[in-house]
Z-matrix of the N, CA and C atoms (Angstrom, degrees):
N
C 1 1.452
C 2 1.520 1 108.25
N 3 1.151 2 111.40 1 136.47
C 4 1.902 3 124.63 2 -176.52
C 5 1.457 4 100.20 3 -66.07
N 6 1.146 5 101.12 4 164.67
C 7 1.695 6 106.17 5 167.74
C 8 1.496 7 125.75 6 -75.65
N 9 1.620 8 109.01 7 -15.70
C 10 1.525 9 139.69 8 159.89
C 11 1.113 10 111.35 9 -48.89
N 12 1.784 11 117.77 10 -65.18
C 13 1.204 12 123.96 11 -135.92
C 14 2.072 13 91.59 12 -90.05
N 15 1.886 14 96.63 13 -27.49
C 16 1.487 15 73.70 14 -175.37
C 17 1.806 16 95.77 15 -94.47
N 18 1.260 17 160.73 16 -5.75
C 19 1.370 18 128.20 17 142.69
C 20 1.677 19 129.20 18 -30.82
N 21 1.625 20 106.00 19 -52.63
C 22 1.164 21 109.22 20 175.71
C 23 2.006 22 113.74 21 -61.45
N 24 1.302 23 112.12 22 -39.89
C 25 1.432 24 102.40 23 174.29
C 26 1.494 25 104.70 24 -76.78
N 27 1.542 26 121.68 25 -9.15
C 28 2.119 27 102.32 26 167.54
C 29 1.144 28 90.75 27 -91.90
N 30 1.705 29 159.89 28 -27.35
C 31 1.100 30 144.55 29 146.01
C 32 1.750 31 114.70 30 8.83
N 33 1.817 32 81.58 31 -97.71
C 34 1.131 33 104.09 32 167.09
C 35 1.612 34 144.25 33 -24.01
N 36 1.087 35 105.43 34 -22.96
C 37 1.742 36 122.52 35 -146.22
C 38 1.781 37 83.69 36 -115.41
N 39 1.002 38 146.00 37 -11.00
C 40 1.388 39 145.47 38 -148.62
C 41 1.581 40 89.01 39 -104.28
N 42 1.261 41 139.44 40 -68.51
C 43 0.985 42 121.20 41 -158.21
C 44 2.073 43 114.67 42 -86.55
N 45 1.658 44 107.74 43 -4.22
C 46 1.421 45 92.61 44 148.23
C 47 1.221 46 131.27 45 -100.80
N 48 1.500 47 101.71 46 24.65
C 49 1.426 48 101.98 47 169.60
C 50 1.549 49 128.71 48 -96.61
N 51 1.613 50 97.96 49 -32.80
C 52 1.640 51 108.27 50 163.60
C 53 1.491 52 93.75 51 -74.02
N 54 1.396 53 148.41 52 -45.59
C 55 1.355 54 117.12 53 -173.55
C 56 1.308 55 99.15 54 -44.75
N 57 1.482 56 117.86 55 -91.27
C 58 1.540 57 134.36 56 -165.95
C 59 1.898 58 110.58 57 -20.05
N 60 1.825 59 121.02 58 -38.52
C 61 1.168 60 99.06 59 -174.97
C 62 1.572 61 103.93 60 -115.76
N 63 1.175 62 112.84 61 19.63
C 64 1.882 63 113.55 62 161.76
C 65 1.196 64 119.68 63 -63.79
N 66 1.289 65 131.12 64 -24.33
C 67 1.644 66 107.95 65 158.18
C 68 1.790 67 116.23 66 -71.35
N 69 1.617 68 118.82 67 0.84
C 70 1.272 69 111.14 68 -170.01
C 71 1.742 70 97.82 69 -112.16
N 72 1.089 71 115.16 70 15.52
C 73 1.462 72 140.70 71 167.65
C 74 1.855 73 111.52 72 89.12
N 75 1.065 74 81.81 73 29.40
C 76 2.318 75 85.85 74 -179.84
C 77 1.726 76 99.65 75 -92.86
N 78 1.781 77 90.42 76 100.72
C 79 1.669 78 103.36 77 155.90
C 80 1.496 79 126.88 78 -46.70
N 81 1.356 80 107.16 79 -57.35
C 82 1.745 81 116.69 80 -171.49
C 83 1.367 82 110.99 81 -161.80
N 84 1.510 83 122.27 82 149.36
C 85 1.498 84 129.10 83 -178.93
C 86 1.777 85 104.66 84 -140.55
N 87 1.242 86 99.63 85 153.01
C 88 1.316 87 106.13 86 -177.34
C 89 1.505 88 93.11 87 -156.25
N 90 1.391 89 124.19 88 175.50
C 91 1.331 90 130.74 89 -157.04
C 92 1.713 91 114.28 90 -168.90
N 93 1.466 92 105.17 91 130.66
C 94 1.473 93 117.04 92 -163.02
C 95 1.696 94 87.96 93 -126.56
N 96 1.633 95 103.40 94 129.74
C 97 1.327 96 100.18 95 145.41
C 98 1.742 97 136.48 96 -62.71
N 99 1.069 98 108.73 97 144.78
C 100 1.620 99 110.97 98 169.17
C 101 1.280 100 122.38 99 -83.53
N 102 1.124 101 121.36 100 -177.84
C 103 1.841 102 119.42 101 -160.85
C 104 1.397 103 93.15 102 -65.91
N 105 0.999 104 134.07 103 -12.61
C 106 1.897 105 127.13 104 -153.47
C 107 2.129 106 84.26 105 -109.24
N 108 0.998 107 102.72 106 -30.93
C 109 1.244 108 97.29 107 -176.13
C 110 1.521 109 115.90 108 101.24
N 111 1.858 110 104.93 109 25.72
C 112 1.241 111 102.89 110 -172.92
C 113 1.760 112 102.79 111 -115.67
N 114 1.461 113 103.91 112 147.51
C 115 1.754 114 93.86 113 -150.42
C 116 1.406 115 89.17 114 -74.07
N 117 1.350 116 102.59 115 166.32
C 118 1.919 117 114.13 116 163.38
C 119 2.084 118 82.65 117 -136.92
N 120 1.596 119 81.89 118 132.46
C 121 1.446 120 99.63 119 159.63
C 122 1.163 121 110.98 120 -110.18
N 123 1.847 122 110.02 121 144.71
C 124 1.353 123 126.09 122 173.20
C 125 1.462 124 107.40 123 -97.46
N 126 1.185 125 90.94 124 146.74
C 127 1.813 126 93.38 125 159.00
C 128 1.534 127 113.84 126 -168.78
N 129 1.164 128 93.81 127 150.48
C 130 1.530 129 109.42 128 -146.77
C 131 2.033 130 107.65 129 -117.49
N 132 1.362 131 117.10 130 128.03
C 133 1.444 132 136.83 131 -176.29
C 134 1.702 133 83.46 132 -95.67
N 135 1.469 134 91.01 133 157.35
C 136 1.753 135 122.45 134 148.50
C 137 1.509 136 111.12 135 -46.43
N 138 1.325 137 91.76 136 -73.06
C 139 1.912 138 104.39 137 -170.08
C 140 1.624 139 110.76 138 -110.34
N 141 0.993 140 97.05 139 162.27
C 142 1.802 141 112.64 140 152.90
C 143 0.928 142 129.38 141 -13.24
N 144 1.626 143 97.70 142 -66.97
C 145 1.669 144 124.26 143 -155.72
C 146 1.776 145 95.26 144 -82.52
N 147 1.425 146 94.74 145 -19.64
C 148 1.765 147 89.84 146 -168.59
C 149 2.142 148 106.02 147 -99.08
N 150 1.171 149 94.66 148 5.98
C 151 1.478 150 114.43 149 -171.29
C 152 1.859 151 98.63 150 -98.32
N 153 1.282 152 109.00 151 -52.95
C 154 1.195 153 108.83 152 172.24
C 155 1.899 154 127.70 153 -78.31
N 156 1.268 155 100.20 154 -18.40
C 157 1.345 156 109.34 155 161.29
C 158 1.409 157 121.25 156 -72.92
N 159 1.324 158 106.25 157 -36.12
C 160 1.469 159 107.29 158 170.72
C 161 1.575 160 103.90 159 -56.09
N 162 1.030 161 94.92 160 -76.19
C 163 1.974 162 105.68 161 179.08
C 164 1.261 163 122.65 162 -19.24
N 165 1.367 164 103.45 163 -44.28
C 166 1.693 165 104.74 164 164.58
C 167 1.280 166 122.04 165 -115.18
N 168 1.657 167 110.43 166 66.98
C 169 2.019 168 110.74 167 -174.24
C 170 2.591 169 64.97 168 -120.40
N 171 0.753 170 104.65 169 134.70
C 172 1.247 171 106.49 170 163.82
C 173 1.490 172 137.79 171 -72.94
N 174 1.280 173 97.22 172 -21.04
C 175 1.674 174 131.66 173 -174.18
C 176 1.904 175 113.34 174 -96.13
N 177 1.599 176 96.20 175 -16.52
C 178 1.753 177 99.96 176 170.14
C 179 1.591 178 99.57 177 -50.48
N 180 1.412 179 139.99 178 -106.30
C 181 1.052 180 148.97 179 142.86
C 182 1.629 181 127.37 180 40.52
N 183 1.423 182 110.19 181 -60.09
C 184 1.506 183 113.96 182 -178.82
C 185 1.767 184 92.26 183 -87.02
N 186 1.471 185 112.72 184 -45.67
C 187 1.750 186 100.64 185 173.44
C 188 1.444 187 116.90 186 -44.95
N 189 1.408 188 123.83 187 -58.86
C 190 1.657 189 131.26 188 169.21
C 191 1.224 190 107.39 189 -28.37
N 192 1.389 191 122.28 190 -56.10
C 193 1.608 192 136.82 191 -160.68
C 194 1.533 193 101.60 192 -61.20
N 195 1.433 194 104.53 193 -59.06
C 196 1.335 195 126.50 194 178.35
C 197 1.530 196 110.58 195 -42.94
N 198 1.026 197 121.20 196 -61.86
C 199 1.162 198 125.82 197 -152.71
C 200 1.816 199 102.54 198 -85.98
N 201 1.206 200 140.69 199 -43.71
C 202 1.397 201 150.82 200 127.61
C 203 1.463 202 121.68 201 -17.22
N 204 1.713 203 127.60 202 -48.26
C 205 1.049 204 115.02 203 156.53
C 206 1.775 205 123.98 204 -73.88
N 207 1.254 206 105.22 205 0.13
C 208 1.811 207 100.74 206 179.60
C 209 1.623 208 99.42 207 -102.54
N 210 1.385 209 127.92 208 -2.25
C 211 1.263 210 100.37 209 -172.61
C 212 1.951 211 80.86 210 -122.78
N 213 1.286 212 120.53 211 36.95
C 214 1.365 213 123.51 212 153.81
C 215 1.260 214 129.64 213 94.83
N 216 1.218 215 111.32 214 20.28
C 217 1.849 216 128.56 215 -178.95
C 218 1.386 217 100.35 216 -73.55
N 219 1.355 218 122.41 217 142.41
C 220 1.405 219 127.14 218 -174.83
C 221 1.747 220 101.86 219 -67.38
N 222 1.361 221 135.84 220 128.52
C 223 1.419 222 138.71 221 136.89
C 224 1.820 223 107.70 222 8.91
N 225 1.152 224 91.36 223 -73.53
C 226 1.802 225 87.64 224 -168.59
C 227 1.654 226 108.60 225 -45.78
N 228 1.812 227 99.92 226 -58.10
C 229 1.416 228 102.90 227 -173.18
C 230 1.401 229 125.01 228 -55.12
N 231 1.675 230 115.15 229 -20.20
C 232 1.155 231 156.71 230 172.18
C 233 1.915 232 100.64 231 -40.11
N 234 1.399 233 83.55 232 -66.43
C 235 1.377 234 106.66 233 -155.12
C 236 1.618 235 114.41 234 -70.99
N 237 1.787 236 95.70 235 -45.67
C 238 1.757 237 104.81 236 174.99
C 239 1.462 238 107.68 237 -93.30
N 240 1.713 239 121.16 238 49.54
C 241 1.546 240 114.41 239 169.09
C 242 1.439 241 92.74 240 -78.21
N 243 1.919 242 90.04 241 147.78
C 244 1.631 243 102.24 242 168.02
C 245 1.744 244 108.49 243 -116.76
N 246 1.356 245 125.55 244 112.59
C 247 1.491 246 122.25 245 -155.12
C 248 1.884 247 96.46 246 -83.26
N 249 1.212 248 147.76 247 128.77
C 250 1.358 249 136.05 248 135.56
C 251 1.287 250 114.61 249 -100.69
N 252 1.702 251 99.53 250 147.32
C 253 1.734 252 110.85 251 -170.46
C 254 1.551 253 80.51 252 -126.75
N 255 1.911 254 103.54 253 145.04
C 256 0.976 255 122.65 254 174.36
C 257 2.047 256 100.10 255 -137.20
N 258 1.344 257 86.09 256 -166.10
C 259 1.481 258 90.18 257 -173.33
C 260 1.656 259 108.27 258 -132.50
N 261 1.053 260 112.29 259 144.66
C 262 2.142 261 108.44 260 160.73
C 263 1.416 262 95.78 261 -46.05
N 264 1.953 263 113.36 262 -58.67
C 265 1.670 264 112.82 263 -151.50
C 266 1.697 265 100.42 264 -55.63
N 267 1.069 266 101.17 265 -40.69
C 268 1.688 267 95.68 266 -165.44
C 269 1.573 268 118.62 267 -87.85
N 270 1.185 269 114.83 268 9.31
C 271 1.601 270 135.25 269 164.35
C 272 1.762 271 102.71 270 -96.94
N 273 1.257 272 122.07 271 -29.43
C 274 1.055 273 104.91 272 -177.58
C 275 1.550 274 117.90 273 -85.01
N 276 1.670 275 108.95 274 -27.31
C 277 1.334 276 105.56 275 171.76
C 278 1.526 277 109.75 276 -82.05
N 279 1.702 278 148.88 277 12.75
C 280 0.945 279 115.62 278 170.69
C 281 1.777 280 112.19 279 -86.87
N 282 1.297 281 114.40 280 4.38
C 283 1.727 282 129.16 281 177.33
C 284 1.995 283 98.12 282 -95.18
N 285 0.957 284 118.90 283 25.99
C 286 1.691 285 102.96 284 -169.20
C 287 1.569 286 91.72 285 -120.77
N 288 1.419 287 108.36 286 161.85
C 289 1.723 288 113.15 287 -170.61
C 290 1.616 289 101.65 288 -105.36
């Protein structure tokens, strides 16, 4: 698989992933490779409280995996995802004086 073909399949994989964890309060995710070229997905809560709840649902993670290996991410890349959860609240205070 090209380095194309798997952006376009983490493309892909972003918007059934906020479906799949919007009842656990995840607005939106998007995803940057790391220097190795191994993706880390973001995804982002309202609040705090819903940033750190994510963090500890145990099952965020293997769903991500899940859902990334069906729309065609290689196994390996599969395997070494690194997930970060952030928040709106805590994006909004890094702009405050």
């Amino acid at each position: 698989m090209t380095e194309d073909q798997e952006r376009r399949a983490a493309d892909a994989a972003m918007l059934p992933i906020v479906a799949s964890l919007g009842p656990a309060g995840v607005l939106g995710a998007h995803w940057l490779p790391d220097r190795a070229g191994t993706p880390v997905v973001w995804i982002r809560t309202a609040t705090e409280a819903g940033r750190v709840a994510v963090e500890s649902y145990a099952w965020v993670r293997p769903q991500v995996q899940v859902i990334l290996a069906r729309l065609g991410l290689p196994p390996d890349k599969v395997l070494a995802l690194r997930l970060e959860v952030t928040s709106a609240e805590a994006e909004d205070r890094l702009f405050e004086e």
